[in-house]
C-alpha positions as CSV (number, residue, x, y, z in Angstrom):
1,X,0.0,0.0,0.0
2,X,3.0,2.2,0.9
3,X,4.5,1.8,-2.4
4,X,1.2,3.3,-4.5
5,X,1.6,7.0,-2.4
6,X,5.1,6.6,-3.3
7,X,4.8,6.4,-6.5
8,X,3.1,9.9,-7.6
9,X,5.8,11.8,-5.0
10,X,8.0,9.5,-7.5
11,X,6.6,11.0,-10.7
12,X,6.3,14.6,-9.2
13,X,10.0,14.6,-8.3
14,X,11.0,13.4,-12.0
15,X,8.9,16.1,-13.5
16,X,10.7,18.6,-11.2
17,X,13.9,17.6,-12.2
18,X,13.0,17.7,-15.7
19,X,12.0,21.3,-15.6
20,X,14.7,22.1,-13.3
21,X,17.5,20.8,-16.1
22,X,15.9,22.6,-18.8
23,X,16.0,25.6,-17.1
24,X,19.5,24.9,-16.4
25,X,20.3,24.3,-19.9
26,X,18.9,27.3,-21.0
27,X,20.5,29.2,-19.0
28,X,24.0,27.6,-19.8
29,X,23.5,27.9,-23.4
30,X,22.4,31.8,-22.7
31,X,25.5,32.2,-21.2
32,X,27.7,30.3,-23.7
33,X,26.1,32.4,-26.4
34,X,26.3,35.6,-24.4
35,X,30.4,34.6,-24.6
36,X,30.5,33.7,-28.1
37,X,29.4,37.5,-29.1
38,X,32.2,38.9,-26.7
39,X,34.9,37.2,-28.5
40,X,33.4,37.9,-31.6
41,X,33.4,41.5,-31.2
42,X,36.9,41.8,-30.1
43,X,37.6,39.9,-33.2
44,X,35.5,42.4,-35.1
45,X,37.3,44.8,-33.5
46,X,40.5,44.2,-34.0
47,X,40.0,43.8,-37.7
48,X,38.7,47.1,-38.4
49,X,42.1,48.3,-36.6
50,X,44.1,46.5,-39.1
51,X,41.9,47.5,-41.8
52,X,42.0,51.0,-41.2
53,X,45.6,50.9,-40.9
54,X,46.1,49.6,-44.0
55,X,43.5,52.2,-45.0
56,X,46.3,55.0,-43.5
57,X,49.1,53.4,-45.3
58,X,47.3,53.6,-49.0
């Protein structure tokens, strides 16, 4: 008998974990992405330095 009021406090916690892990994954990939723009735009940026150097020396 013990084991059928179990079982739905079973079920509830997998659900939770569920939502908990996408909203964990989410986040991580926000924050991965958010990164992945930084580096860019120093890349971006230290392109148009060169080119506008080599813009000068023309």
């Amino acid at each position: 008998m013990m084991a059928f009021s179990f079982f739905p406090m079973l079920m509830m916690l997998f659900y939770l974990a569920a939502i908990g892990f996408s909203i964990w994954f989410a986040l991580s990939l926000i924050k991965a992405q958010r990164e992945r723009n930084e580096i860019l735009n120093e890349i971006s940026a230290k392109l148009e330095q060169k080119s506008d150097i080599k813009k000068d020396e023309l």
